[in-house]
N, C-alpha and C positions, 0 to 999 in steps of 0.2 A: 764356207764354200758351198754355198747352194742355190740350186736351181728351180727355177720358179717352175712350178709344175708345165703349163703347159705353155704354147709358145703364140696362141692366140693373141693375146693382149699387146704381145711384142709386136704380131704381125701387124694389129690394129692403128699401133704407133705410126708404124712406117709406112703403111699405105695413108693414112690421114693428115700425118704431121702431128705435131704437137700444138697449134695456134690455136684449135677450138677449143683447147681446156685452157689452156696457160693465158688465153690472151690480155691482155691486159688492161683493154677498153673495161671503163666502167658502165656495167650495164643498168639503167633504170632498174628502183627496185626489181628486183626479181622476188618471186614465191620461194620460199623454201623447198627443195627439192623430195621429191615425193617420194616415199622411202615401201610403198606397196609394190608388189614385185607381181610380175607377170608369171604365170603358172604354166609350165610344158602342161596344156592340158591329156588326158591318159584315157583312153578312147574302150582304157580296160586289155586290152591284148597285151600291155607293156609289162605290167602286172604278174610279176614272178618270171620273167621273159625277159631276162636282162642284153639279148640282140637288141630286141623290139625299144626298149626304156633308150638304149645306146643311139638307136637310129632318130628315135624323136628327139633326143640330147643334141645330137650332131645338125640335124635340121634345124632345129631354132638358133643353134652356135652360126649356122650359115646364114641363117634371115638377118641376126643381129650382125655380123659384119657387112651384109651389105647396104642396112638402115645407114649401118655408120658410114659409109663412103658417102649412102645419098646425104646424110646430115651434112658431110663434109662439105659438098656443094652449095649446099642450102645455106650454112654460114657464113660461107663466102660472097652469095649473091643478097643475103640478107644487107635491109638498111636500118641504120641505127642500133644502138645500143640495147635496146628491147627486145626488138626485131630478133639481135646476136643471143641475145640471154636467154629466149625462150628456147632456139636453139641449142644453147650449150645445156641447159636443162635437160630435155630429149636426151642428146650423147650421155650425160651421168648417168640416166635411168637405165640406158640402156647395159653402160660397163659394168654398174650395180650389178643389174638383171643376170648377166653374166657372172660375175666373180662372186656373187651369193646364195644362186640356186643351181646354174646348168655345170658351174665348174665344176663342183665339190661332188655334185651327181658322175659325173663325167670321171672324176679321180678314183671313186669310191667302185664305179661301175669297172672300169680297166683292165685290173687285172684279170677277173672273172672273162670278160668280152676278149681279152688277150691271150687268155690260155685257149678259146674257143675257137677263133679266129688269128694265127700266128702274123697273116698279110694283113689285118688291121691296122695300119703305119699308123694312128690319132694316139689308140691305146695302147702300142708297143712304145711309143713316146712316153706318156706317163707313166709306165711301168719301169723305161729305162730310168727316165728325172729321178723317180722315187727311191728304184737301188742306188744310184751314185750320191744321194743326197744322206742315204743310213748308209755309206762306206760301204756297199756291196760291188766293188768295181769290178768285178770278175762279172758278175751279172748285166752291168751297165754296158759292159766291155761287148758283151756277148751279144743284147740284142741290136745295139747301136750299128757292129759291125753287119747286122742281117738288113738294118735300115740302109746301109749305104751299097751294100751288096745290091739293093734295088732300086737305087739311087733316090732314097728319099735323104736327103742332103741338107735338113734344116740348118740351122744356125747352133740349135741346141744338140741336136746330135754330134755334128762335127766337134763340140767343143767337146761333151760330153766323152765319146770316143777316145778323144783325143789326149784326155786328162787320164780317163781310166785306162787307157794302155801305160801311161806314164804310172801310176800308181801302179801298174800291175807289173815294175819293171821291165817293161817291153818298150826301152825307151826310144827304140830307133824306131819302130810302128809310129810314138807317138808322135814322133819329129815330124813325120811324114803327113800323117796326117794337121798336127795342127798347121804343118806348112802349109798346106793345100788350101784349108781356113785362112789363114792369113792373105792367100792369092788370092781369094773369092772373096774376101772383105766378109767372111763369116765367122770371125772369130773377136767375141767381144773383150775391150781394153781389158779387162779385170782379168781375162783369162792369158791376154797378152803373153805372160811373161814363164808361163808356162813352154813355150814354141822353145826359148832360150835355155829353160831349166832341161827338157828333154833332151840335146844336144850335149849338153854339158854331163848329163850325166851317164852318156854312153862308154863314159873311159872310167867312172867312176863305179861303175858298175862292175866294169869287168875288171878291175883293180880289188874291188868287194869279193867278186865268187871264186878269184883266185886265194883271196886269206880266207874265206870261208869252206874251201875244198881240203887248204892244210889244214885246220883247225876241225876238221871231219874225220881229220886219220889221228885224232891226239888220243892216246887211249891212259888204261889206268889212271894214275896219277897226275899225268900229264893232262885229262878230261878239260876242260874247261866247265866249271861250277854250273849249276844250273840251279833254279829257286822256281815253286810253281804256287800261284796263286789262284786260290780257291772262289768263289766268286757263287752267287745266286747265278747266273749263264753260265758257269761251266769253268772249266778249269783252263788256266792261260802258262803253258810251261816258260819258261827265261834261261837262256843260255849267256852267259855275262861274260864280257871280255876282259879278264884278268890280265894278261898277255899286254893289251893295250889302254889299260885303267885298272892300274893294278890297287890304289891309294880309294879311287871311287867304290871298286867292288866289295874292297875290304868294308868300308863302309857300309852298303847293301848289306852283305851278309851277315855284321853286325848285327844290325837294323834287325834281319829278318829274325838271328839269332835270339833275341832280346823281345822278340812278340810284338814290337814297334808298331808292326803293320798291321797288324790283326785286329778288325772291326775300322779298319780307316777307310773313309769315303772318297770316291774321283769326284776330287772338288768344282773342276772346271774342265767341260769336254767344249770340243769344238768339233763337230761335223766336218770331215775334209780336213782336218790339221792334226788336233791329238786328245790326249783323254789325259790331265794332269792329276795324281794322288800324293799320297805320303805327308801331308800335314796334318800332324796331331790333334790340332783345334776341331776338326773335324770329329771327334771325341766327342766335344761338348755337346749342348744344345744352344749355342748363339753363333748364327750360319754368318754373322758381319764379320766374324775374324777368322774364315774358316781363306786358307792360301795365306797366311799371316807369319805362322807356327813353324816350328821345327826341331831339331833335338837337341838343342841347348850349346851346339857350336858350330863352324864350319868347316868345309873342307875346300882344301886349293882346286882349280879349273884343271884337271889334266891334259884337256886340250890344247894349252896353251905348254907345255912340259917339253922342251926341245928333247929330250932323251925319249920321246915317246912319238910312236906317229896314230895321230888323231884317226881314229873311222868315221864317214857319214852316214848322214841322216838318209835313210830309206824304209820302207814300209817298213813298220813292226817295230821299230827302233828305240830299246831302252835310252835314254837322256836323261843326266840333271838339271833337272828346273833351279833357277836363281834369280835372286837380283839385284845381280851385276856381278861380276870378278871374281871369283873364289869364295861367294856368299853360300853354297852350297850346302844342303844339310842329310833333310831327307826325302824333299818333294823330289818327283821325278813326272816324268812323261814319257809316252808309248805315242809315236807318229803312227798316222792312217793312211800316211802318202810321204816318199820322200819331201824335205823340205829345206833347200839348201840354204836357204838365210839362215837356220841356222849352225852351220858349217859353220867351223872355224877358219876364219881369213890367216893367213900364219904367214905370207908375206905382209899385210898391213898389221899383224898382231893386232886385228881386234877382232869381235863378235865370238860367239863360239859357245855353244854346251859340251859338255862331255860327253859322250856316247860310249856308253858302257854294257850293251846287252843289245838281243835280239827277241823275240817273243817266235818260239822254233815248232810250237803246237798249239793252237785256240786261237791264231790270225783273227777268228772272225768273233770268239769272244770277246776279242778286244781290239775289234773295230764294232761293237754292240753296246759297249759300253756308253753310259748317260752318266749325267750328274745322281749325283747323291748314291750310286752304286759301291756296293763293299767290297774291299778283302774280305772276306770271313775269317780266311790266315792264311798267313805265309810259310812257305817251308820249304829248307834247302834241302834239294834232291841228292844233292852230290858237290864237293869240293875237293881240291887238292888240302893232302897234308900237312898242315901249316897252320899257325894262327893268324886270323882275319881282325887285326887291329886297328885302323884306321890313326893316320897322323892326322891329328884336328885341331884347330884355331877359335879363340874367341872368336862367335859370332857377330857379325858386322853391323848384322839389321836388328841387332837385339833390343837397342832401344827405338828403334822406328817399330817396333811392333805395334804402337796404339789400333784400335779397331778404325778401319775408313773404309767406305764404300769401295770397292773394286773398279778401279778406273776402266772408264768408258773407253777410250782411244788404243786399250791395246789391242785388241783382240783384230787386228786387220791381218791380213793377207792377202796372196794372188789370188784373184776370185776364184777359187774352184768352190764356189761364195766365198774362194783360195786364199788364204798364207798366215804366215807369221811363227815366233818365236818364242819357245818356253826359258820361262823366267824361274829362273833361279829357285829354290825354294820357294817360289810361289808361284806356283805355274800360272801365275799370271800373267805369265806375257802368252805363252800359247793362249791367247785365248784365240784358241782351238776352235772356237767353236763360231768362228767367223770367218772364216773363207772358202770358197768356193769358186769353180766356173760361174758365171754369171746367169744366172739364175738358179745357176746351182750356185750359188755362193758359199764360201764357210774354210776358217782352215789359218794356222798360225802364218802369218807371214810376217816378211823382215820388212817389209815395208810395209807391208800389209801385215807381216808379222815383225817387224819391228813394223814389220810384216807381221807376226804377230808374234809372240816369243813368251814360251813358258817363265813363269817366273813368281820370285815370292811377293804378295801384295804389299809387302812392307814394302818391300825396296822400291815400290811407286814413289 
């Protein structure tokens, strides 16, 4: 789920078409395309003057789109295939010229020229792109809605907007908004499916803060367990739903009980989806069988448990990662954005993680989390009275463990670069770290995360 920094290049598409890059005429040899770049010359005043560096940035950004429109012409009135070629030449140089020197200037400049200038709509843009693309949706939230309050209305804002009120459970905002997108044709397909997930999850929502307001008055014994994970960023507290995954928690607690997790790496994060850990391999030093592993058996789906009623997926949300059916061990996953694919279906009885916990203190340690980041260790804060046994089953994927490359097709979701599904002890199906809004792309989806869906790589 991530978004392409700035909206330039998009805007370039649409005002020109696509037929000067794509065409398909074969052009008389053509030269190799000239790979020296045109310099913002700096007249010296720019020069530690990051307005000044911003304005000459912004001026060349405006000469190259209008070169391009005249190329556009130029193309079209051109004859012959040489004639077209020398032409489509020009346009490379120039989206090079762009996307090599003035963008990255332009990215890099932003935030500094954003915090100076608040009405700078170019660089409050890359500033919002860059929070919602590291999971800061409360920041993307924030300046988006000051873009629209002044109606600067881009394509990327409105989607942007529109995704981070949704993550930020404010999902009737988001409704509204991406509806409004959807009426103005500014809302791109990959984020599509988002307009639908916001609506849906207004009952599901207030179904959530209702068992979460009783589970606030549980006291002493009655506490619902909680487990806090240490981490180089900072400390990530877990409140676990025993109540409603009483078989999975047990397990957790085990797990924590027993040091399992301590020095284990988040094997596979996904920007906009989830941040998958708890496979042991990740121990070693050979990263091809790292989402492979797990603790030498399974546990059944409690989602699936008619005596239990399932919770969903919303921001923060402990899951086991699988893959497939009751293949469950020890991988888990922490969502960065509700993600209803995957939600247990329980009139079709299919799809479904467990959802077993909430993350109730370091929200934003872990929406910061990356690949290859630690536990350093785990430890329960608090439980109820009782032993934490877990009923377990030979493991499924035991013999499918062989080492294999981590399959390319799952990691989709609703573009928020959007969606998809953790897989089962190998959180590789979350691969998380590919959905987004559409340039903001990234994010487990079920279709995108089957869509993409956490899960164990074995079970690929």
């Amino acid at each position: 789920m991530k978004i392409a920094i700035p909206s330039f290049l998009a805007l370039v598409a649409l005002s020109t078409g696509t037929s000067l890059l794509m065409a398909q005429d074969k052009p008389a040899e053509t030269a190799k395309p000239k790979t020296e770049l045109r310099v913002v010359e700096d007249d010296g005043k720019a020069q530690g003057n990051p307005a000044e560096s911003w304005k000459k940035l912004a001026a060349r950004k405006l000469e190259i789109f209008n070169s391009l429109q005249k190329l556009k012409k130029d193309f079209e009135a051109a004859k012959g295939n040489e004639a077209k070629g020398k032409v489509r030449e020009q346009f490379a140089d120039l989206i090079r010229e762009f996307q090599v020197e003035i963008e990255p200037q332009m990215v890099e400049l932003a935030p500094t020229v954003y915090a100076a200038d608040a009405a700078n709509n170019e660089a409050a843009e890359i500033v919002m792109t860059r929070a919602f693309n590291e999971n800061q949706y409360d920041k993307a939230a924030e300046i988006s809605a000051k873009l629209i309050a002044g109606n600067y209305k881009t394509r990327f804002v409105m989607q942007t907007a529109g995704v981070s009120q949704y993550a930020l459970h404010n999902f009737e905002e988001a409704a509204g908004l991406l509806g409004e997108a959807v009426k103005n044709n500014k809302l791109d397909p990959n984020f599509a499916p988002y307009a639908d997930y916001a609506k849906t999850y207004v009952d599901l929502w207030k179904t959530e803060q209702a068992i979460r307001e009783k589970e606030a008055k549980l006291e002493g014994d009655q506490a619902l367990p909680r487990v806090v994970f240490e981490t180089a960023k900072g400390k990530i507290v877990i409140e676990l739903f025993e109540d409603h995954a009483p078989n999975t928690v047990a397990n957790f607690i085990s797990l924590v009980e027993g040091k399992k997790y301590d020095g284990i790496k988040f094997h596979r994060v996904i920007n906009g989806f989830m941040a998958q850990g708890g496979d042991p391999n990740t121990l070693n030093d050979d990263p091809s069988d790292d989402g492979k592993g797990g603790p030498g058996y399974s546990i059944k789906c409690e989602c699936h448990d008619p005596k239990l009623t399932p919770r969903m997926h919303f921001r923060g949300t402990l899951s086991m990662a699988h893959a497939g059916r009751d293949s469950g061990g020890s991988q888990f996953f922490i969502t960065h954005l509700p993600t209803p694919w995957l939600n247990v279906q329980k009139e079709a009885g299919t799809g479904g993680h467990t959802v077993f916990g909430r993350v109730v203190e370091g929200l934003d340690i872990a929406a910061a989390l990356r690949k290859g980041d630690k536990i350093q260790s785990a430890t329960v804060l608090r439980k109820r009275a009782h032993e934490y046994k877990p009923e377990i089953t030979a493991d499924p994927t035991a013999e499918k463990a062989a080492p294999t490359e981590d399959k390319k097709g799952d990691d989709k979701k609703p573009a928020t670069e959007t969606k998809k599904e953790p897989a089962a002890e190998s959180t590789e199906k979350p691969k998380a770290e590919d959905k987004k809004p559409e340039e903001k792309k990234e994010e487990p989806a079920k279709d995108e995360a089957k869509k993409e869906e956490p899960k164990k790589d074995d079970a690929k």
